[in-house]
C-alpha angles and dihedrals in degrees: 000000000000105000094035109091097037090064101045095055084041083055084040086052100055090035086066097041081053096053094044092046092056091043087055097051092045095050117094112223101163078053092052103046093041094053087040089054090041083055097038106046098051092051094043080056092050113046077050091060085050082245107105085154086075092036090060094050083054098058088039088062081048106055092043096058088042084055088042092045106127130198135230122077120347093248093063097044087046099049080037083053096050092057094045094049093056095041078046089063104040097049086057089053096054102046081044087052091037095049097090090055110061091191099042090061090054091054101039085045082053097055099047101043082058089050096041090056099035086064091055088263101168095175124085094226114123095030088052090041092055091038090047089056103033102061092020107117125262100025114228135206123284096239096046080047095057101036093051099036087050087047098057090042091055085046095059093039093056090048093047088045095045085099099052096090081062108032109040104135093033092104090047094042082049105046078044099042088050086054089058077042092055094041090046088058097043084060093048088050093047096041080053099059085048083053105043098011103211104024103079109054093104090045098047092046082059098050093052091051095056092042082056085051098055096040093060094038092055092047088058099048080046093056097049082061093057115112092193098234104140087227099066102067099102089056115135102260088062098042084049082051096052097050090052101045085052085045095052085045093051089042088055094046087051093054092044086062094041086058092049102046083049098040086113093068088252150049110286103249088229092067103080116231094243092066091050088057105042082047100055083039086059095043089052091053092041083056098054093044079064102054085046086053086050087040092059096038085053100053096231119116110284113225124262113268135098135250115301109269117225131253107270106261105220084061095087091054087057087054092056102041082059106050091085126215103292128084105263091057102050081059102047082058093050092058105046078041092061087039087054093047094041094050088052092046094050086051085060093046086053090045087056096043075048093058091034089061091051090054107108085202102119136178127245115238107239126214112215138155137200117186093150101053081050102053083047091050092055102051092048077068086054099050103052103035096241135180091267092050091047088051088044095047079038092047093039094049102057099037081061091050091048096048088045090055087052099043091043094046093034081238097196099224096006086141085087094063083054092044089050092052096047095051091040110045115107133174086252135052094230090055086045103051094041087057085049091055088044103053095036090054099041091038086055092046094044090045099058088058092048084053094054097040096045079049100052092030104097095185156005099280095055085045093052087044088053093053096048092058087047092056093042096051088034108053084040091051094046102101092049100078141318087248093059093045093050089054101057101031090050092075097037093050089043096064099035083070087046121024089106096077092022090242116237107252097243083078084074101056086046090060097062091071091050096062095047085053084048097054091037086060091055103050095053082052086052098051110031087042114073104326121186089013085144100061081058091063101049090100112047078049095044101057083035083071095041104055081041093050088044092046092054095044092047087048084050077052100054083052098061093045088053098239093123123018104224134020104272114239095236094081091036084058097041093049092047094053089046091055100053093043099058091045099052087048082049084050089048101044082052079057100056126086120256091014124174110253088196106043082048094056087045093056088042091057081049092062108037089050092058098047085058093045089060095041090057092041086058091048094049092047085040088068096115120248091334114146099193096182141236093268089051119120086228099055087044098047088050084060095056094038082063090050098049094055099045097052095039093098098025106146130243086010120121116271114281119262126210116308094251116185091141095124089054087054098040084062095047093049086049098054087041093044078054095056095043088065108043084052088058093043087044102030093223129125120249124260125267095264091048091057087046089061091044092052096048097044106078085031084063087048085076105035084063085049085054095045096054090046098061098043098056094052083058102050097036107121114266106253108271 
C-alpha cells in the first residue's frame, strides 16, 4: 500500500505526457496561423476603409477555402484550392442573387447539397458559401460577393501554399515514411506473439489494418506526383512501393509461422530458448531499421543505431540438430527454419528501401483534372440507386426541410438548423447521432463563449482581434476531434454571419437551440429514410469475399504447383477490398438502430476468418523457390480450401458440412513421418522440398481451422 500510490500517479503522470505528446503532434499550427492571418488581415482592412462589410466577405472567402484546404502534395492542394475558390465565388454571387427570394434560396440549397455529395464532396463549401451570403445581413451585391469573397480565398491559399518552394516532396516522404511506420509495427506485434505465444492477435490485426491504410494512402499521394510520362515508373517512390508492399507480404507470412510454430500455446519444446530469443532480438532491430527508413522518408532526424544484423547462421542448424527423428519435430524445424529465412529476407527487403532512399531519381507533380469522369461517375449513382445517391436524396431532403421551417416561421438565424444538418448527417443512426452529440456539446460550449465575448467586446476591432484567436485555436485544434473544433469555430463562425451589425450576444444562447432543432431534424432523416439499408447489402458483399477469398486460395495453389512463381497482385487486391468492405457494412449495420447482435458477430467471424485465410494463403506462397507439385497435398488442399469458401454460402444447396481434407494431410504427414525417420537412420538433413512441406504442414492446420470457421458463421441459424 506504500508504494502504491506513488507509482500509480507516476503512471497517471506519463499517461497524460503521452496523451499531450500525441495531441501536440496531431495539432496543425502553421493551419491555424495561416487560416488566423487569411481572417485577420481582411477585416483589419476592412474596419481601415471604413467597409468592414467588404472586409467580412473577405474573411468569409477565407475561412471556406481553410476549411476546404486538402493535403497531399502542393500541386494537388493548389490546383484543389483553385476549384474551390471559384466554386467559392460563385457560390457567393448566387446567395447574393437569390437573398432577396427566401424560397429560392431553399430550392436552389436543395439542389446543390444533392450534387456536392453526389461528387464525393465531403466539405461543406459551396452549400455553406451560398448559405453565408444569402441570409447574412445586409445582403450585397453578386459581383462584390464574388470579388471579395475570391479575394480572400486567393489570400488564404497563397499563405497555406507558401511552403510549397521548400517543401515540395514532404506529403509523398510522410505518407512513405508512415508505410516503414506501419511495417515497423507489424514486426513489434509479430515479434510479440514469438515472445508471449496467444496475447497479441487484437493487437496484430490492428496493426495489419493500419499498415493497409498507409500503403493505399501512400500510393495515392504517390499517384498525384505522377507526370504520366511512360518513362518515369521505376522512379524512387515506387520502387520504395514495391519493396514495402514485399516487405508487408513477408512480415504476414512471418506471423503466420509464428502462429504455427505457437499454436500450442506455447514454444515446442524441440526449438531451443536461445533461438526464441536471438529471433525476437532480430525482429526488434528489423523494426527500428524501419523507423530510421521513415525517419529518413520523412526528413526528420533519424535515431542513432546502426543497420539490423542478421540472425547467426549456424542457429538453424541448431535447430535441426535438435528436432529429433519423429514427425513433429521435423516440423517444428521446418518452421523456425522458414522464421530464420523470412527475418533475413525482410533485412534484404529494408537494405534495398535503404538504397532506394538514397536514389535522386524523383517524380514530377502532375496537374490534371477530370470533371468528366466525374460527372460520369455521378450519374452511374444515380443509375443504380446506390448508397451515395440515397445519403445525397437523404442529405438534400432535410436540409430543405430545415431551411422551409426557417423561411415559413422567419426563424431569425434558422440557417444554423440548415448548417447542423449538413455537417451531422451520416448514412447510419448511430453516426448520426455521435456527430449530434458532438456538435450540440462543442456549439454550446462554443456559444457561451460567443456570448461573453459578443458581451465585453466594445467594438469592431476587438471583435475582429477575437476572431483572429478563434480561427487560430480553431483551425490548430482541428485534427484532434470534431468536439474541440466545434468549440472554437462556434464563436468565430457566429460572428462571421454577424460581425456587420456586431450581433447582441443573446443571439448566442439562441443558437443553441437551433442546433439541437437542427440535429433533431437529421436524425429523423437518418432514421424514417433507408434505414437498414445496410443489412440489404450483407449478400452481394458477402459472395464478393468469397470468390475473392477462393481466387486467391486457388492462385496460392498454382504456386505450389510451380506454375507462377509468386501470388499476383490482382487476388491479393481483390481480397483486400472485399474485406474491408464487408467490415466497414458490418461497422455500419452496428450503427443502425434495432441491429442483429448476432447476425453482427457472425459477420465479424466472417471477416476475421478470411483475413487469416489470406494471411495463411501469403505464408504458404511465401515458401521460397518450393515446387511442391500437382500431385502435392498442398496444392490439392488449396484447391479444396477454394472450394470450400465459394460454396460456403451457395444457395438452395444443403447446409455445409465440416471442411475434411484429413485424408490430404494424412498423406502429407506420411511422406513427412518417412522423412523424419531416414534422417534419423542418415543423419542428413532433408532436401529443400522436403523442408517446403514441413513448413507448410502445421500452416494448413490452420487454414482447415479457417475454413471451418467461416463456414460455420455462414451457415449458423438466423435468431428466431
Amino acid at each position: 500500500m506504500i508504494t502504491t500510490a506513488p507509482l500509480s500517479a507516476e503512471s497517471a503522470r506519463r499517461a497524460m505526457r503521452e496523451r499531450l505528446g500525441r495531441a501536440a503532434r496531431r495539432a496543425a499550427p502553421f493551419h491555424g496561423l495561416a487560416a488566423g492571418l487569411g481572417v485577420g488581415l481582411p477585416l483589419l482592412l476592412g474596419l481601415l476603409s471604413g467597409r468592414p462589410d467588404r472586409g467580412t466577405l473577405a474573411a468569409i472567402g477565407a475561412y471556406l477555402i481553410a476549411v476546404a484546404a486538402p493535403t497531399g502534395p502542393y500541386g494537388a492542394r493548389a490546383r484543389s484550392m483553385a476549384e474551390f475558390i471559384v466554386v467559392v465565388a460563385l457560390g457567393g454571387g448566387l446567395g447574393g442573387l437569390l437573398a432577396p427570394f427566401p424560397w429560392t434560396v431553399v430550392v436552389a440549397l436543395a439542389a446543390i447539397v444533392a450534387g456536392a455529395v453526389l461528387l464525393g464532396q465531403v466539405k461543406p463549401v459551396p452549400e455553406f458559401a451560398v448559405l453565408f451570403t444569402a441570409v447574412r445581413p445586409p445582403p450585397a451585391h453578386p459581383l462584390e460577393n464574388m470579388a471579395f469573397m475570391a479575394l480572400g480565398g486567393l489570400w488564404v491559399a497563397v499563405i497555406l501554399l507558401s511552403p510549397w518552394p521548400f517543401r515540395r516532396l514532404r506529403p509523398l516522404g510522410g505518407a512513405l515514411g508512415a508505410v516503414a511506420d506501419a511495417v515497423a509495427a507489424m514486426l513489434d506485434a509479430a515479434a510479440a506473439e514469438l515472445r508471449s505465444p496467444g496475447t497479441g492477435a487484437a493487437d496484430w490485426e490492428a496493426r495489419r489494418k493500419e499498415a493497409a491504410a498507409a500503403m493505399r494512402k501512400a500510393a495515392t499521394t504517390y499517384s498525384l506526383y505522377l507526370s504520366g510520362q511512360p518513362e518515369t515508373p521505376n522512379a524512387r517512390p515506387r520502387r520504395l512501393l514495391d519493396g514495402f508492399r514485399r516487405m508487408i507480404h513477408r512480415t504476414v507470412g512471418l506471423e503466420a509461422r509464428i502462429r504455427a510454430l505457437t499454436a500450442g500455446g506455447a514454444l515446442p519444446a524441440s526449438v531451443p530458448a536461445a533461438w526464441r530469443s536471438e529471433t525476437v532480438a532480430a525482429i526488434g532491430a528489423l523494426a527500428a531499421e524501419a523507423r530510421r527508413l521513415s525517419a529518413g522518408l520523412a526528413g526528420t532526424r533519424p535515431p542513432a543505431g546502426g543497420t539490423a544484423p542478421p540472425m547467426p547462421p549456424d542457429r538453424a542448424e541448431e535447430v535441426w540438430r535438435a528436432a529429433g527423428d519423429d514427425k513433429d519435430g521435423l516440423l517444428n524445424a521446418a518452421i523456425t527454419d522458414g522464421i530464420t529465412r523470412s527475418v533475413d529476407r525482410l533485412q534484404s527487403a529494408l537494405e534495398s528501401a535503404r538504397g532506394a532512399l538514397d536514389d535522386p531519381a524523383l517524380p514530377a507533380p502532375a496537374v490534371r483534372v477530370r470533371p468528366v469522369a466525374r460527372a460520369a461517375e455521378a450519374a452511374a449513382e444515380v443509375r443504380h440507386r446506390s448508397a451515395l445517391f440515397q445519403q445525397a436524396v437523404r442529405v438534400s431532403l432535410m436540409v430543405a426541410l430545415a431551411m422551409s421551417v426557417s423561411t415559413a416561421f422567419r426563424i431569425r438565424h434558422g440557417q444554423w438548423m440548415a448548417m447542423t444538418v449538413l455537417v451531422t448527417l451520416h448514412a447510419t443512426y448511430g453516426e448520426t447521432m455521435s456527430r449530434v452529440g458532438q456538435r450540440v456539446a462543442g456549439s454550446a460550449v462554443g456559444c457561451l463563449i460567443a456570448a461573453v465575448v459578443l458581451a465585453l467586446t466594445p467594438g469592431r476591432p476587438h471583435a475582429a482581434l477575437a476572431m483572429t484567436l478563434f480561427a487560430v485555436v480553431a483551425f490548430t485544434l482541428r485534427p484532434l476531434g470534431y468536439t474541440y473544433w466545434n468549440v472554437f469555430v462556434t464563436p468565430l463562425s457566429l460572428m462571421l454571419m454577424d460581425l456587420s451589425f456586431l450581433a447582441n450576444w443573446s443571439i448566442a444562447l439562441r443558437r443553441i437551440l437551433l442546433i439541437a432543432a437542427g440535429g433533431a431534424i437529421a436524425l429523423v432523416g437518418t432514421r424514417v429514410l433507408w434505414p437498414r439499408q445496410a443489412a440489404r447489402e450483407v449478400p452481394g458483399r458477402v459472395d464478393d469475399l468469397l470468390s475473392a477469398c477462393a481466387e486467391l486460395a486457388r492462385a496460392a495453389a498454382a504456386v505450389a504447383e510451380g506454375e507462377t512463381s509468386r501470388l499476383p497482385d490482382g487476388p491479393l487486391t481483390a481480397t483486400r477490398k472485399a474485406i474491408d468492405g464487408l467490415a466497414d457494412l458490418r461497422d455500419r449495420m452496428e450503427n443502425e438502430p434495432d441491429h442483429d447482435p448476432e447476425r453482427i458477430e457472425r459477420l465479424t467471424t466472417v471477416v476475421r476468418a478470411c483475413g487469416r485465410i489470406r494471411d495463411r494463403l501469403i505464408a504458404v506462397a511465401d515458401i521460397t523457390g518450393v515446387a511442391f507439385g500437382s500431385r502435392s497435398p498442398v496444392a490439392r488442399v488449396l484447391d479444396r480450401a477454394a472450394d470450400a469458401v465459394e460454396n460456403a454460402a451457395a444457395p438452395g444447396g444443403p447446409p455445409p458440412g465440416r471442411f475434411d481434407v484429413s485424408e490430404l494431410l494424412d498423406d502429407l504427414d506420411d511422406r513427412l513421418a518417412r522423412e523424419a525417420r531416414r534422417r534419423g537412420a542418415e543423419r542428413e538433413p532433408p532436401d529443400r522440398a522436403v523442408r517446403g512441406l514441413a513448413a507448410a504442414r502445421r500452416i494448413l492446420d490452420g487454414l482447415v481451422a479457417d475454413v471451418d470457421d467461416l463456414v460455420g458463421a455462414l451457415a449458423a441459424p438466423p435468431r428466431p
